[in-house]
Structure formats: C-alpha cells, structure tokens
C-alpha positions, 0 to 999 in steps of 0.5 A, a space after each residue: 500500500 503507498 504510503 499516501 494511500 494507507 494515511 490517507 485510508 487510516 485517516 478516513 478509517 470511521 472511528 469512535 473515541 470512548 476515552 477522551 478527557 476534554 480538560 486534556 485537550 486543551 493546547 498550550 495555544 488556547 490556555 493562554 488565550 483564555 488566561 488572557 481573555 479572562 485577565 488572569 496572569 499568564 501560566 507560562 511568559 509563551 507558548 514555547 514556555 508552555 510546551 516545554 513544561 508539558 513534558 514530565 515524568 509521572 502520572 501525578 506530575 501531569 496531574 498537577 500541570 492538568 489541573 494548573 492549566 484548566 484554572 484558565 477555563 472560567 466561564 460557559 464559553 471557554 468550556 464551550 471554545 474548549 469542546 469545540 477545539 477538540 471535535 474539529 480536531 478529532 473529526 479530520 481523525 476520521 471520529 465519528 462518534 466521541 464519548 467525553 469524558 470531563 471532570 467537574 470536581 476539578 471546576 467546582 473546588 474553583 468555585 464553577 457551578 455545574 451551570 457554567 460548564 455543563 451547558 458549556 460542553 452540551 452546546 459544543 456536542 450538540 453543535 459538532 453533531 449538528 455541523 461536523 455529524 460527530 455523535 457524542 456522549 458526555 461522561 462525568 468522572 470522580 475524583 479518585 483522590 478525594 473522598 467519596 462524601 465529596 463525589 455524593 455532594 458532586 453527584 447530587 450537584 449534577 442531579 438537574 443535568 443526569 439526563 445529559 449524561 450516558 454513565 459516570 466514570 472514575 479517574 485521576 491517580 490509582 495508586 492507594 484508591 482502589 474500587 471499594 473507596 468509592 462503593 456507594 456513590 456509584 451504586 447510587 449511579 446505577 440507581 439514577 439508571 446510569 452506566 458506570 465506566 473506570 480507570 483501572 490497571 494502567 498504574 493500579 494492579 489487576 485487582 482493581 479492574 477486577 473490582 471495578 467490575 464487581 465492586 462498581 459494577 463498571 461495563 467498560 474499563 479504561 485503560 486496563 492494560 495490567 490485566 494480562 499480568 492476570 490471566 483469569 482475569 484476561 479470560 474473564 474480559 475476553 468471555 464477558 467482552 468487557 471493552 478497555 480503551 487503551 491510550 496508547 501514547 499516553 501510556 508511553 508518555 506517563 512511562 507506563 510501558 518503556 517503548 511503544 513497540 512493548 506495548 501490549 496492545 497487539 497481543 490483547 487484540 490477538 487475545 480476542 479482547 474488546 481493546 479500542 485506541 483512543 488518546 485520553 489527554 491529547 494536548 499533553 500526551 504527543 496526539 489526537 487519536 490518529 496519531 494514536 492509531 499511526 503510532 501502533 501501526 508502525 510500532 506494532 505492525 498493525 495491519 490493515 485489517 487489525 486497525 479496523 478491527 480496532 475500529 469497529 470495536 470502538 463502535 461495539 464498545 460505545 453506547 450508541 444504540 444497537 442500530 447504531 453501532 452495527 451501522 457503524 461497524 458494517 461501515 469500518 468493514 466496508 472501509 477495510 473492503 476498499 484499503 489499498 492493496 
C-alpha cells in the first residue's frame, strides 16, 4: 500500500473515541488565550514556555500541570471554545462518534457551578453533531483522590443535568484508591439508571479492574492494560467482552510501558479482547487519536485489517444504540473492503 494511500485510508478509517478527557485537550495555544481573555496572569511568559513544561515524568506530575492549566477555563464559553477545539480536531481523525469524558470536581473546588460548564460542553456536542455529524456522549468522572462524601455532594450537584449524561466514570491517580473507596456513590449511579465506566490497571494492579467490575459494577474499563499480568482475569474480559480503551501514547508518555513497540496492545487484540485506541489527554500526551492509531501501526505492525478491527470495536464498545453501532461497524468493514492493496 503507498504510503499516501494507507494515511490517507487510516485517516478516513470511521472511528469512535470512548476515552477522551476534554480538560486534556486543551493546547498550550488556547490556555493562554483564555488566561488572557479572562485577565488572569499568564501560566507560562509563551507558548514555547508552555510546551516545554508539558513534558514530565509521572502520572501525578501531569496531574498537577492538568489541573494548573484548566484554572484558565472560567466561564460557559471557554468550556464551550474548549469542546469545540477538540471535535474539529478529532473529526479530520476520521471520529465519528466521541464519548467525553470531563471532570467537574476539578471546576467546582474553583468555585464553577455545574451551570457554567455543563451547558458549556452540551452546546459544543450538540453543535459538532449538528455541523461536523460527530455523535457524542458526555461522561462525568470522580475524583479518585478525594473522598467519596465529596463525589455524593458532586453527584447530587449534577442531579438537574443526569439526563445529559450516558454513565459516570472514575479517574485521576490509582495508586492507594482502589474500587471499594468509592462503593456507594456509584451504586447510587446505577440507581439514577446510569452506566458506570473506570480507570483501572494502567498504574493500579489487576485487582482493581477486577473490582471495578464487581465492586462498581463498571461495563467498560479504561485503560486496563495490567490485566494480562492476570490471566483469569484476561479470560474473564475476553468471555464477558468487557471493552478497555487503551491510550496508547499516553501510556508511553506517563512511562507506563518503556517503548511503544512493548506495548501490549497487539497481543490483547490477538487475545480476542474488546481493546479500542483512543488518546485520553491529547494536548499533553504527543496526539489526537490518529496519531494514536499511526503510532501502533508502525510500532506494532498493525495491519490493515487489525486497525479496523480496532475500529469497529470502538463502535461495539460505545453506547450508541444497537442500530447504531452495527451501522457503524458494517461501515469500518466496508472501509477495510476498499484499503489499498
């Protein structure tokens, strides 16, 4: 296949994006746009300083720039210029579908009400579905690192906008939180007739997927790719079809494996799990979810039709109807029909 021919396949490849957190799209260029907009001094002097200081070591360092850079998000239209960004960007990937997530404890202890960014987000989802027909489903996360009375006051919080939402997630630092911290708010959750999805086993063990599953009633795992150091575990994922959207240059980015072409990916998809690619905070981790799919591509040695079978279960794993997704997953088989020999 030439090598403009398989981009240019690989880009037009129809997508979903099901692990997307939409503070971590926000790009240096943007940050000090609406420092300035909103007559805050400016986190870095340029956006050449900014870019610098997007390159750490950890989990928790990118943690604490994450949440530095989205102080500069303040009112209803930074939110929204915010979204917007972001489905332009992910659009030209070849996204069709994208499920965000966002994190509204991170505005509330601001000072935000969920007034201000909520209707924010929904405004730039309802516009990109209307102007760039990208569906979308909106997720609120916890905290892990805060206490579960705080995610139970942040749930009754967002109580005028459950209708809004497909499912809460979990995320933020595993180390020291396991699932069973965080019990009742989402037995709450699956009360209010909502999905639950979770972080678990990027730096958490197996375990904690495993509860995730049993103790949080999670349908979909994010990341999850400390599962295969369990095998039971793996077997249960494959049989159950329990998805796990795999980001895989953050992965590389927070040193959770040490080169690319070590990832496991390859070896989970070969497995007959529901793995997905997606690109979890973009703007701080080196790509938007082409570039995700380009990289394991060429580190992997994907083919064309492992891509698309990445692709098609981004569909099956994503909660659009059933239609739907079958739709979308005849789609990517078409798509792979047409690749270039």
């Amino acid at each position: 296949m030439p090598a403009t021919e398989r981009e240019a396949w690989l880009q037009s490849l129809p997508k979903a994006e099901l692990h997307l957190h939409v503070e971590g799209s926000l790009e240096p260029e943007m940050m000090l746009a609406l420092a300035e907009r909103n007559r805050l001094p400016l986190p870095f002097p340029d956006v050449e300083a900014a870019r610098r200081a997007y390159r750490f070591g950890d989990l928790q360092s990118f943690l604490d720039l994450y949440y530095a850079g989205a102080a500069v998000l303040r009112t209803e239209q930074d939110f929204h210029d915010l979204c917007w960004a972001y489905l332009g960007r992910a659009r030209a990937d070849g996204v069709r579908h994208a499920e965000l997530f966002f994190d509204p404890q991170t505005h509330t202890a601001r000072g935000l009400a969920p007034e201000v960014f909520v209707p924010g987000l929904l405004s730039a989802l309802r516009r990109g579905e209307r102007e760039l027909g990208v569906t979308w489903r909106l997720i609120p996360c916890f905290l892990r690192h805060l206490p579960e009375a705080e995610h139970l006051a942040t749930l009754e919080a967002l109580r005028p906008f459950l209708g809004e939402f497909a499912a809460f997630g979990l995320d933020s630092s595993e180390r020291g939180f396991p699932p069973e911290l965080f019990r009742e708010v989402f037995a709450r959750v699956r009360a209010a007739g909502l999905r639950v999805v979770a972080h678990a086993g990027e730096e958490g063990p197996p375990s904690y997927v495993s509860g995730a599953l049993d103790l949080l009633g999670a349908v979909r795992i994010d990341h999850g790719v400390r599962s295969e150091e369990d095998p039971a575990l793996l077997e249960r994922l494959r049989q159950a079809r329990v998805p796990l959207t795999v980001c895989p240059l953050s992965n590389l980015a927070l040193k959770v494996v040490p080169d690319l072409r070590r990832h496991n990916l390859k070896r989970l998809l070969d497995a007959g799990l529901v793995v997905t690619v997606n690109s979890d905070d973009p703007a701080y981790f080196g790509g938007y979810v082409l570039q995700n799919y380009r990289a394991c591509r060429d580190a992997l040695g994907l083919s064309a039709a492992d891509l698309a079978r990445l692709a098609g279960h981004s569909f099956e794993a994503s909660f659009l109807p059933a239609a739907e997704r079958d739709r979308w997953e005849a789609a990517v088989r078409a798509h792979l029909a047409g690749a270039p020999g």
